[in-house]
TORKOL-4160 file (C-alpha; in steps of 0.2 Angstrom, whole numbers, padded with zeros to 4 digits, m for minus):
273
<pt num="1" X="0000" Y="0000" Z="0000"/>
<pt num="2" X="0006" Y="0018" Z="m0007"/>
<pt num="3" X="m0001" Y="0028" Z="0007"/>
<pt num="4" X="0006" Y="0042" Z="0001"/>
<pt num="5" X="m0006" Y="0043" Z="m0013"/>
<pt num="6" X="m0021" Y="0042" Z="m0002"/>
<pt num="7" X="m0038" Y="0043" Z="m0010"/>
<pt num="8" X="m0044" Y="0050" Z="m0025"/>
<pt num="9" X="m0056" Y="0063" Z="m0027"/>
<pt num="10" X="m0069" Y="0052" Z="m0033"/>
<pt num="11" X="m0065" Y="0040" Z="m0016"/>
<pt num="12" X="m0057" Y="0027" Z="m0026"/>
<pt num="13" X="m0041" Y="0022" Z="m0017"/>
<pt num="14" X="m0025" Y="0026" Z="m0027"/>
<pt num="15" X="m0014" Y="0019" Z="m0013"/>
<pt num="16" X="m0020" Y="0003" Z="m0020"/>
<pt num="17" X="m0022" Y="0004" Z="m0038"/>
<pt num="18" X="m0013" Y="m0008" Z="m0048"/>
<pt num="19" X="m0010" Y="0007" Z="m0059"/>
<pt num="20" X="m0002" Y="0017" Z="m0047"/>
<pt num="21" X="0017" Y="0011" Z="m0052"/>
<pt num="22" X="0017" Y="0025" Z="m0065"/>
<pt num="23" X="0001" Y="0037" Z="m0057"/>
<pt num="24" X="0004" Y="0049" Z="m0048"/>
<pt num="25" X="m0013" Y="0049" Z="m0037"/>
<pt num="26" X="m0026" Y="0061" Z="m0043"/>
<pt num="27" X="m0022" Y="0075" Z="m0029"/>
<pt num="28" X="m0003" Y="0072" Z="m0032"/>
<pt num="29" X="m0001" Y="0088" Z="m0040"/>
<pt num="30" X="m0015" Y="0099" Z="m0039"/>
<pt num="31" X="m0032" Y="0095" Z="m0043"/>
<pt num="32" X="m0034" Y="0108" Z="m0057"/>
<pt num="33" X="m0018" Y="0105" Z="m0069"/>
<pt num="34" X="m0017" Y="0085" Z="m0071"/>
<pt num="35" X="m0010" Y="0086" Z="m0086"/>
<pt num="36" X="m0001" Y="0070" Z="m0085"/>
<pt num="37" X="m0017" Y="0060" Z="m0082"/>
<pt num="38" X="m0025" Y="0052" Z="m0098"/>
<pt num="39" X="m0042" Y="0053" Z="m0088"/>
<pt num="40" X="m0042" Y="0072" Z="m0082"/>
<pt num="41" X="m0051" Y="0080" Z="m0099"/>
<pt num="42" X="m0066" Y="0068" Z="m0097"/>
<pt num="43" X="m0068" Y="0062" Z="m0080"/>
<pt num="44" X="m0085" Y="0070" Z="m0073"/>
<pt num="45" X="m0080" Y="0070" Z="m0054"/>
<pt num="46" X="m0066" Y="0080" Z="m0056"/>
<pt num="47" X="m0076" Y="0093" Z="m0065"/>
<pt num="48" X="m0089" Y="0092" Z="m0054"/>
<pt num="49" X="m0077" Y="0095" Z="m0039"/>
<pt num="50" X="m0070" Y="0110" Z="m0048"/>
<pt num="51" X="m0086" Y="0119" Z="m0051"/>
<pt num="52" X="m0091" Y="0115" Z="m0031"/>
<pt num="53" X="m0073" Y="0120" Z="m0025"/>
<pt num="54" X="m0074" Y="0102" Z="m0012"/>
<pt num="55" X="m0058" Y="0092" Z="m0011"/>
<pt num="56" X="m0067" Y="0077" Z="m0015"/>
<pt num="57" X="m0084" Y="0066" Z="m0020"/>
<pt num="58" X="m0083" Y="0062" Z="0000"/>
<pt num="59" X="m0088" Y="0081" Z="0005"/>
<pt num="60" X="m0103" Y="0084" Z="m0005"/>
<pt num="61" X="m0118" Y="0070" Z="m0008"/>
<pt num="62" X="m0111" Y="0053" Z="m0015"/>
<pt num="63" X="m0122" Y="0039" Z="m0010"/>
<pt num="64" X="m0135" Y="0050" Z="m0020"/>
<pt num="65" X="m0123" Y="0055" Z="m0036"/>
<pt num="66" X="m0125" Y="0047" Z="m0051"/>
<pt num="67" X="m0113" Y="0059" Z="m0062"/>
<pt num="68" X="m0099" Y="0052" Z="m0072"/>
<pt num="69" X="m0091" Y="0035" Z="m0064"/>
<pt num="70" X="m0105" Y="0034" Z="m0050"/>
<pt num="71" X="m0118" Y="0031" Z="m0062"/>
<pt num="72" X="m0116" Y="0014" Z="m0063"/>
<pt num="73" X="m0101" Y="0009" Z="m0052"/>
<pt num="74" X="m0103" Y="0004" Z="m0033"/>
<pt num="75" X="m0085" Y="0005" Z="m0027"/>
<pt num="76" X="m0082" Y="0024" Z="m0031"/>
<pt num="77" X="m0097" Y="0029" Z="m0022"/>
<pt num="78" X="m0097" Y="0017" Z="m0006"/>
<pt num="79" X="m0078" Y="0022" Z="m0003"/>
<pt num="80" X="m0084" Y="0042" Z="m0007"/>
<pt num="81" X="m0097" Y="0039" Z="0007"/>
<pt num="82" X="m0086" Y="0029" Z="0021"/>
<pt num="83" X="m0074" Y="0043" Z="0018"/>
<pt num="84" X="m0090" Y="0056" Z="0020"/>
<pt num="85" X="m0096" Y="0046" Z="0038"/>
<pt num="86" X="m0080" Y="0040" Z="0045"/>
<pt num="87" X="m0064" Y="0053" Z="0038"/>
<pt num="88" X="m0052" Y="0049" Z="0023"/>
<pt num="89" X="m0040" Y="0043" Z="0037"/>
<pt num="90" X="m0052" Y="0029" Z="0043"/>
<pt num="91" X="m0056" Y="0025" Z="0026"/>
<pt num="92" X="m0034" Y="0025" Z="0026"/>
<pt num="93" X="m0034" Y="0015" Z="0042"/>
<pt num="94" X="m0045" Y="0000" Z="0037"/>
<pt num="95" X="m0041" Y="m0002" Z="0021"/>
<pt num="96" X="m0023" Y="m0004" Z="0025"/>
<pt num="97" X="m0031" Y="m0016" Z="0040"/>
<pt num="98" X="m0040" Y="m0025" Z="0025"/>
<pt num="99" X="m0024" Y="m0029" Z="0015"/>
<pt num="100" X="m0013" Y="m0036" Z="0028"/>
<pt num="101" X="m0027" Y="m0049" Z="0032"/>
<pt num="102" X="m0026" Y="m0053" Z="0011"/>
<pt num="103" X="m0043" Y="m0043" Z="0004"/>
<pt num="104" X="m0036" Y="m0040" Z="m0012"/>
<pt num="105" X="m0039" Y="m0023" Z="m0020"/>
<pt num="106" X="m0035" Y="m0027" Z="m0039"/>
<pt num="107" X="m0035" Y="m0046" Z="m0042"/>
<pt num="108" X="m0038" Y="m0046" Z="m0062"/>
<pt num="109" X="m0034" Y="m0027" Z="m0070"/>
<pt num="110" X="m0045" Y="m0017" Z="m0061"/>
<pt num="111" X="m0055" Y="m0031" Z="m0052"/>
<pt num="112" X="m0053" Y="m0036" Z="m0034"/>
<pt num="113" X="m0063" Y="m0040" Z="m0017"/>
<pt num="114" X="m0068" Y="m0024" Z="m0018"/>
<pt num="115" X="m0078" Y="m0028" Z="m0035"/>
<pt num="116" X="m0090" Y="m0042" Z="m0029"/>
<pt num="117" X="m0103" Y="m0029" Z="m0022"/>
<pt num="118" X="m0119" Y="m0025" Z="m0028"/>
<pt num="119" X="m0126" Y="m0016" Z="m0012"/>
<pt num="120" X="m0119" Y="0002" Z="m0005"/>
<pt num="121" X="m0123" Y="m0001" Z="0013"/>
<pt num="122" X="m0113" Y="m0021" Z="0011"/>
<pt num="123" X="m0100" Y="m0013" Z="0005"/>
<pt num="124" X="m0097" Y="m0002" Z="0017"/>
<pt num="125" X="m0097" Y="m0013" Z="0031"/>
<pt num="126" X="m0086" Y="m0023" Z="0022"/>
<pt num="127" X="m0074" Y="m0010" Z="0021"/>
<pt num="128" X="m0075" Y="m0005" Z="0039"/>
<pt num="129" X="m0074" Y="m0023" Z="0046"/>
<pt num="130" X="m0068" Y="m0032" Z="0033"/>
<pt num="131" X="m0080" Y="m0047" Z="0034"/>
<pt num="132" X="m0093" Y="m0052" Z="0022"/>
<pt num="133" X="m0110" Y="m0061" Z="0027"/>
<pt num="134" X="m0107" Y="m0079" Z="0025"/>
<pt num="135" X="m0124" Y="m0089" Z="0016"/>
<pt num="136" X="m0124" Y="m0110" Z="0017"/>
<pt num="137" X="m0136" Y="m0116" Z="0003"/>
<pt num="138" X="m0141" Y="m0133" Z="0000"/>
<pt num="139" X="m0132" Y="m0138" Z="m0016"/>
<pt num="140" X="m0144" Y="m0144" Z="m0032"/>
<pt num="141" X="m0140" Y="m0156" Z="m0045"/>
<pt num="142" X="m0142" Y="m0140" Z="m0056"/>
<pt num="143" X="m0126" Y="m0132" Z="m0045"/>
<pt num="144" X="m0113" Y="m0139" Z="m0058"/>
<pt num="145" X="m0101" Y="m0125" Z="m0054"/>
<pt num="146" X="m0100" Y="m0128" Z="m0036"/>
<pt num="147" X="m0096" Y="m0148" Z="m0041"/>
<pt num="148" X="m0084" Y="m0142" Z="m0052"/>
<pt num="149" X="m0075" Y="m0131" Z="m0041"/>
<pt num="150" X="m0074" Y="m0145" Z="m0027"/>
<pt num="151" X="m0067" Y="m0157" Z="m0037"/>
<pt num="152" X="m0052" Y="m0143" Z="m0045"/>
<pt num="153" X="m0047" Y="m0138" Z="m0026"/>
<pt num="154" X="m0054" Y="m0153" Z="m0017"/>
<pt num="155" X="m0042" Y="m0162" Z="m0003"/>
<pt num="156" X="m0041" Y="m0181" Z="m0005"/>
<pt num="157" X="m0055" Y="m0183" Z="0009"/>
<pt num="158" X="m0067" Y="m0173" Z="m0004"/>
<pt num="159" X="m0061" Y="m0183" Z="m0019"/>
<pt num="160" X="m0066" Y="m0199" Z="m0013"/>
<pt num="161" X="m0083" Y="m0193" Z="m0009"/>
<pt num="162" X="m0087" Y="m0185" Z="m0025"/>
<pt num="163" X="m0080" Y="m0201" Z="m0035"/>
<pt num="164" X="m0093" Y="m0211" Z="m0027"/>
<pt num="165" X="m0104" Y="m0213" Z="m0039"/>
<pt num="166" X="m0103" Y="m0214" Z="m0058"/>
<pt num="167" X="m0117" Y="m0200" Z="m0056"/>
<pt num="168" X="m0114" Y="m0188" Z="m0044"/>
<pt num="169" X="m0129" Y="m0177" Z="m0048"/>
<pt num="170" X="m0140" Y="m0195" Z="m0043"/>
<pt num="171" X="m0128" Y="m0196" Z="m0028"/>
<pt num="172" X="m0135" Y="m0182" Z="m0021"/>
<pt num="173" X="m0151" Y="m0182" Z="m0024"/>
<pt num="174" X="m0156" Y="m0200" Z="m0021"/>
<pt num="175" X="m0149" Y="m0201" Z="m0002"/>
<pt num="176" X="m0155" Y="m0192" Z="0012"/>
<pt num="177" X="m0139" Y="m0194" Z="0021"/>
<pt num="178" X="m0128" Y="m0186" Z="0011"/>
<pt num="179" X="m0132" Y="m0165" Z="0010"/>
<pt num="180" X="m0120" Y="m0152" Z="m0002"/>
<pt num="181" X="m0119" Y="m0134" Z="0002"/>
<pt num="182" X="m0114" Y="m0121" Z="m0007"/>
<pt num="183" X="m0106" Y="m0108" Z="0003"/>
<pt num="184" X="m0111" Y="m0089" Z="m0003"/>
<pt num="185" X="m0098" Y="m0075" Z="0001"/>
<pt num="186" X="m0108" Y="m0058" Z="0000"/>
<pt num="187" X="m0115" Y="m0068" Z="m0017"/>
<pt num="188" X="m0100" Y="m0073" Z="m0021"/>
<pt num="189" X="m0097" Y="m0093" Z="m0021"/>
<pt num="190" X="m0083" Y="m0096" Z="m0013"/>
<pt num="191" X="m0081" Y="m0114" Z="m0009"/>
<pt num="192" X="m0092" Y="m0133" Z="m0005"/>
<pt num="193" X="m0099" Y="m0143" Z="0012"/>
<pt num="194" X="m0100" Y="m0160" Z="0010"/>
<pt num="195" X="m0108" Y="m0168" Z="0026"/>
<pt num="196" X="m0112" Y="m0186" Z="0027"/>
<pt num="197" X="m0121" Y="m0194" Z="0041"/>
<pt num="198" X="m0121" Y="m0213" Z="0051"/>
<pt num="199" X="m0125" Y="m0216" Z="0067"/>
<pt num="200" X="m0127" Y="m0200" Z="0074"/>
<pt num="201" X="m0111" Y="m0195" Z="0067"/>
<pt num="202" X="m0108" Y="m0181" Z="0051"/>
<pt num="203" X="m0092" Y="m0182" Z="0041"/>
<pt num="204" X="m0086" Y="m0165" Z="0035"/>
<pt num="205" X="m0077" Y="m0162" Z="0022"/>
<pt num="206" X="m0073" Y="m0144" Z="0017"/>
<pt num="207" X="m0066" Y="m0135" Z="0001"/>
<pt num="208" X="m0062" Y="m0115" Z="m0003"/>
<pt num="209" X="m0059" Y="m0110" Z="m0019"/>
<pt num="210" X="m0038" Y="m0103" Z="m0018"/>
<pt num="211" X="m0042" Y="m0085" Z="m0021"/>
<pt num="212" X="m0056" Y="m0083" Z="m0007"/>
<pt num="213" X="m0046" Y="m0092" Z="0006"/>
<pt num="214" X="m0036" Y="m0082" Z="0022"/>
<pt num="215" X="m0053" Y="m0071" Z="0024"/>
<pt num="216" X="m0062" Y="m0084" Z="0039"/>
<pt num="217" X="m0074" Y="m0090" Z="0024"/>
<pt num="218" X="m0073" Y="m0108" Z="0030"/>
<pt num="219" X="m0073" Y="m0102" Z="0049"/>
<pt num="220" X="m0089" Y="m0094" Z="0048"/>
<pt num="221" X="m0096" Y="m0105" Z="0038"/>
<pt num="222" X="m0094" Y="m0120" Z="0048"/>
<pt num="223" X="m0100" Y="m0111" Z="0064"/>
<pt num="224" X="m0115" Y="m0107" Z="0054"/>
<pt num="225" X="m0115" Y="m0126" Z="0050"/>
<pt num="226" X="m0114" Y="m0132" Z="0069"/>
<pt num="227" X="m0126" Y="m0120" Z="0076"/>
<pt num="228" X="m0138" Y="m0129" Z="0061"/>
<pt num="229" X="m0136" Y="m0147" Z="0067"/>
<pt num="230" X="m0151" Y="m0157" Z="0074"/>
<pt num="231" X="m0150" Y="m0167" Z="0090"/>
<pt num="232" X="m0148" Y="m0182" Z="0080"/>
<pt num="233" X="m0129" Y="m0179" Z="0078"/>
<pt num="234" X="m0117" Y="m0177" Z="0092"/>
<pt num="235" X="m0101" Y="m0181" Z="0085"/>
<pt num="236" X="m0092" Y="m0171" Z="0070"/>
<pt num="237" X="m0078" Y="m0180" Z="0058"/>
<pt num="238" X="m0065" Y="m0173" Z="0047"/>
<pt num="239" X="m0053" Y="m0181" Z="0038"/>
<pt num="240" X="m0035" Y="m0168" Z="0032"/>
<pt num="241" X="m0022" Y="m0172" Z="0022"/>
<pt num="242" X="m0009" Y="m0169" Z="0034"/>
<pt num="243" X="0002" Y="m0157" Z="0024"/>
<pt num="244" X="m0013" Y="m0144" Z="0024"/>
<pt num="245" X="m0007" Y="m0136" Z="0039"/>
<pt num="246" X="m0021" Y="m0120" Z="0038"/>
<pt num="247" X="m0036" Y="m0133" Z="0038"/>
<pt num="248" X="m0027" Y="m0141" Z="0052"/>
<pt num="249" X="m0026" Y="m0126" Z="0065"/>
<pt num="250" X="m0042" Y="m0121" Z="0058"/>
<pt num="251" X="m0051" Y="m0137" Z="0064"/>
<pt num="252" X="m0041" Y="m0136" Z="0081"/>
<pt num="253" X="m0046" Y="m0120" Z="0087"/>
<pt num="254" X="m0064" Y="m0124" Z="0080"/>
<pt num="255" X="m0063" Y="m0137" Z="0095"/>
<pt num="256" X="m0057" Y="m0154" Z="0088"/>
<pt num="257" X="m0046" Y="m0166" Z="0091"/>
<pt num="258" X="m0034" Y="m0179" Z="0083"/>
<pt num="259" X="m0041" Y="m0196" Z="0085"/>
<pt num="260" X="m0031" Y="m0207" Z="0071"/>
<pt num="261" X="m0020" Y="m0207" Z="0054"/>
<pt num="262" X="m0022" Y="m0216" Z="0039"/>
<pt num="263" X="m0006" Y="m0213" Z="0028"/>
<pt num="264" X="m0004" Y="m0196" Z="0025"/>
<pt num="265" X="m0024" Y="m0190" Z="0031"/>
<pt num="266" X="m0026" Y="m0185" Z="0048"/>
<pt num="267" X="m0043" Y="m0191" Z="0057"/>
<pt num="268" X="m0050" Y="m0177" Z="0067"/>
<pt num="269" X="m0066" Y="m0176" Z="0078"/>
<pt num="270" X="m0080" Y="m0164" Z="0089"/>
<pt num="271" X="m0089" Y="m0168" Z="0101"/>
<pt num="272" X="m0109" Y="m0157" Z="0101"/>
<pt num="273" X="m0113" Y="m0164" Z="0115"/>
């Protein structure tokens, strides 16, 4: 992070941007002359700030504006209105917060965590605590995209679940004690539940896509996942490869223990009751 470069006037956060090796930051010398940036002759926020005399977007009315880049783009205006509510030095403060703990601001050009919002007052929040609200939904036979990603990122535990039939879609809809989820990440889908019961006992298995992981996705997710279990089950089971040392301590402080090894996967389990 170039905190020198601050925010933009439009809110957007240069100390960020993938772009800034060779920009300068729109406030880097002087609001008015920009003559260096490609952007300055067009872009309706900077014109707008002129004819008002404000220093930025985040002074006037941006969760209202529509001019320019706020007609159709979220991020401008939500990071314009935490800077209004909170100070640019918050806005600053969390989002340098945000990239140690690995949100990602550009992941694909100009694309990043920031990107996956549709909802100002979500995005915001997310900004300031740097969680998103975490959904568990009942995979269909229709939710091929979930399937697939569990089988790319899948731990050998997973793999041999999803093999378990010639016809996985059958698999899961002919059994009632085998459940899927899809886990939603602020309407993003971010990773795969497999749960598998016998005898009072559900067998987990767990998968994050890689670029979703390090952001407690499969912590809350799982928490949501054992407040939701029926007094039926009492005992939880996870099987690690043991060289996945993140799933490992993930699992530990979620409350389970060791209980066996078979080659190179680790047997953990939890008590409910």
């Amino acid at each position: 992070m170039k905190r020198e470069l601050g925010i933009a006037r439009c809110g957007l956060a240069c100390c960020l941007c993938s772009e800034n090796v060779t920009c300068k930051g729109c406030k880097r010398d002087g609001f008015m002359e920009l003559s260096w940036c490609k952007d300055a002759e067009w872009c309706e926020v900077r014109k707008c700030g002129i004819n008002k005399n404000i220093s930025g977007c985040y002074e006037c009315e941006p969760a209202e504006c529509r001019k320019g880049l706020y007609a159709e783009k979220i991020k401008p205006r939500a990071f314009a209105e935490f800077a209004r509510r909170y100070g640019v030095e918050e806005l600053l403060d969390c989002l340098e917060r945000n990239e140690r703990a690995g949100i990602v601001y550009h992941r694909e050009g100009i694309m990043g965590d920031y990107d996956d919002f549709d909802d100002l007052e979500e995005l915001i929040s997310f900004i300031r605590t740097g969680k998103r609200n975490i959904e568990l939904i009942p995979l269909l036979p229709e939710d091929k995209d979930i399937t697939d990603l569990m089988r790319i990122h899948a731990s050998p535990s997973v793999t041999k679940y999803i093999s378990i039939s010639e016809n996985f879609f059958d698999y899961v809809t002919n059994t009632d004690k085998v459940i899927y989820y899809k886990i939603l990440w602020n309407r993003v889908l971010a990773g795969g539940v497999h749960c598998e019961y016998a005898d009072g006992t559900m067998f987990l298995s767990i998968c994050i896509d890689e670029i979703y992981r390090r952001h407690g996705i499969a912590e809350a997710a799982l928490n949501q996942l054992f407040l939701a279990q029926s007094n039926d089950v009492n005992v939880i089971e996870v099987s690690i490869d043991e060289t996945n040392v993140p799933s490992l301590s993930l699992f530990q402080k979620l409350g389970f223990s060791q209980i066996g090894r078979e080659d190179e996967l680790i047997t953990l389990r939890k008590l409910l009751c």
